[in-house]
C-alpha positions in Angstrom: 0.0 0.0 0.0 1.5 3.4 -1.3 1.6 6.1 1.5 -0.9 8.4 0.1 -3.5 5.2 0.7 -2.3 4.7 4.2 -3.1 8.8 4.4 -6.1 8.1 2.8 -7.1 5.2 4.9 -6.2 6.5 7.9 -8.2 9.8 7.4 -11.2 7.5 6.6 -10.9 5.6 9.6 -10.7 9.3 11.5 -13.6 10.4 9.8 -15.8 7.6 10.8 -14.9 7.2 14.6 -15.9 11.3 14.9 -18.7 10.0 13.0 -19.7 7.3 15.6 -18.9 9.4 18.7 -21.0 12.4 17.3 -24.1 10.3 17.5 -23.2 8.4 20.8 -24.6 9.4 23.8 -22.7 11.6 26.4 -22.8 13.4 29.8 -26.7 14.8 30.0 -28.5 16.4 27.1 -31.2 18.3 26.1 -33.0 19.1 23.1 -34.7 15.2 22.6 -38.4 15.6 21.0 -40.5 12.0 21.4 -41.3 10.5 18.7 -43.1 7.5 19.7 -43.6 5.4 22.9 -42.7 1.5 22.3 -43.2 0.6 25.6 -42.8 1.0 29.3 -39.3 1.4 29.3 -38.5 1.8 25.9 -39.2 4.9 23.3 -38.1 6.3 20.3 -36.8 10.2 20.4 -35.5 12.7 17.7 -31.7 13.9 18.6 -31.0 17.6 18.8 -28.6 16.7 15.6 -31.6 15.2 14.0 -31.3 11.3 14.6 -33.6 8.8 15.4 -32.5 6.9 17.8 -34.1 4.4 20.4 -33.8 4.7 24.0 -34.1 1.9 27.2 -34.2 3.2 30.4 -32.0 2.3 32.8 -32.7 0.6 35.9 -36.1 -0.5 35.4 -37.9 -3.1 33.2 -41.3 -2.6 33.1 -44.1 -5.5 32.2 -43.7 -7.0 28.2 -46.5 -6.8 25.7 -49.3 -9.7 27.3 -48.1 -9.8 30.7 -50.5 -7.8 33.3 -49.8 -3.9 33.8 -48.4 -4.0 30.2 -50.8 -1.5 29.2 -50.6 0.6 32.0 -47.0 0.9 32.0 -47.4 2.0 28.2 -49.7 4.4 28.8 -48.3 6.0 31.7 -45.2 5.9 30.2 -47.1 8.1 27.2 -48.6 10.3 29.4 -45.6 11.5 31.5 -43.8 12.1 28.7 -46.4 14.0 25.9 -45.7 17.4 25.6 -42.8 17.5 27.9 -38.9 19.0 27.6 -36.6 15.7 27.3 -33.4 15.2 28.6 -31.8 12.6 28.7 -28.1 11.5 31.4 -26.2 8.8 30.8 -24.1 6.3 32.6 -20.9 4.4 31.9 -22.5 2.0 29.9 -23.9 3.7 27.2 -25.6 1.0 24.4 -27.2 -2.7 25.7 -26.9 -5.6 23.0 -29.8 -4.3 20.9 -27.5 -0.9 20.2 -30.3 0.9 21.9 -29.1 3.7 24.2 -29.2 3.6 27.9 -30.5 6.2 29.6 -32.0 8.1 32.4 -34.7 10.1 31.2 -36.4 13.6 32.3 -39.2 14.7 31.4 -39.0 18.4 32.1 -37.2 17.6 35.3 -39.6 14.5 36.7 -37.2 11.6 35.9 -39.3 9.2 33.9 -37.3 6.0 34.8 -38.3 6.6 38.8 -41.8 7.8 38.5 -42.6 4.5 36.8 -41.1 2.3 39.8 -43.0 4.6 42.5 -46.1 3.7 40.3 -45.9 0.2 40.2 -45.3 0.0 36.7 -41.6 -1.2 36.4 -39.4 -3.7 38.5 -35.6 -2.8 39.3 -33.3 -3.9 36.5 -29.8 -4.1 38.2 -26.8 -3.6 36.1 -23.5 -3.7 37.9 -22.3 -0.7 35.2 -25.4 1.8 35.7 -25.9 1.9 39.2 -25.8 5.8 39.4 -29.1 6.8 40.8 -29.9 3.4 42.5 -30.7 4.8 45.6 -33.3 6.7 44.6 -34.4 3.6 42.7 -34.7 1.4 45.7 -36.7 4.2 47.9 -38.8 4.6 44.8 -39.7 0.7 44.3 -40.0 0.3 48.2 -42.8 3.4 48.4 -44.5 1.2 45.7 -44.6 -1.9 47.3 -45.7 -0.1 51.0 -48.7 1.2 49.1 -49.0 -2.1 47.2 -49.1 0.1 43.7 -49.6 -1.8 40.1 -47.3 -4.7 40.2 -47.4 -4.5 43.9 -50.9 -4.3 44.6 -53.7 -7.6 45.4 
């Protein structure tokens, strides 16, 4: 390979990791506008730069499609969210195996991912690399279960 193709190369490869960390998640950002709720825990948001991306949240997993409180958790999960400001803070890990993004998510400055465990609506989702605002997580899931809420009720 002649050394202007190594150049050439090696500016492509450049070019293409700015590329991928320009649409990767970072710090906490602002600027997201919904674009459709999947499900509980899951939804599909419009980047400031103009991507369409799909977002889980972290620390909770909320009831699959034909499992009880599915619909609630969907719904809920639509409603705190329509018509709101979203911002979104990540963790260290920033993708799960799907290439989804993992994040904590605001809507104007409710977080999204804690509301739904104080409802009922989501379980805790431990993972050892996102632990950031477990805390908050546990106290939230704990109030839900004292007041027997959705998943916790009879």
């Amino acid at each position: 390979m002649s050394l202007t193709n190594s150049i050439v190369a090696f500016c492509l490869l450049i070019a293409s990791l700015l590329g991928y960390l320009n649409c990767s998640p970072r710090g906490e950002e602002a600027g997201y506008r919904l674009m459709k709720v999947i499900d509980g825990d899951t939804i599909q948001l419009r980047t400031p730069a103009g991507e369409v991306v799909m977002v889980r949240y972290i620390g909770i997993d909320c009831p699959e499609r034909g499992e009880p409180f599915y619909r609630f958790a969907l719904k809920t999960n639509r409603r705190l969210l329509k018509g709101k400001s979203i911002t979104l803070e990540f963790d260290e890990k920033l993708h799960d195996t799907y290439g989804r993004w993992l994040a904590y998510v605001y809507a104007d400055e409710m977080m999204v991912n804690a509301e739904l465990l104080r409802l009922g609506y989501a379980r805790l989702y431990l993972d050892s690399e996102n632990e950031k605002h477990l805390p908050l997580f546990k106290k939230m899931l704990e109030e839900a279960r004292r007041h027997r809420r959705g998943l916790w009720g009879k």
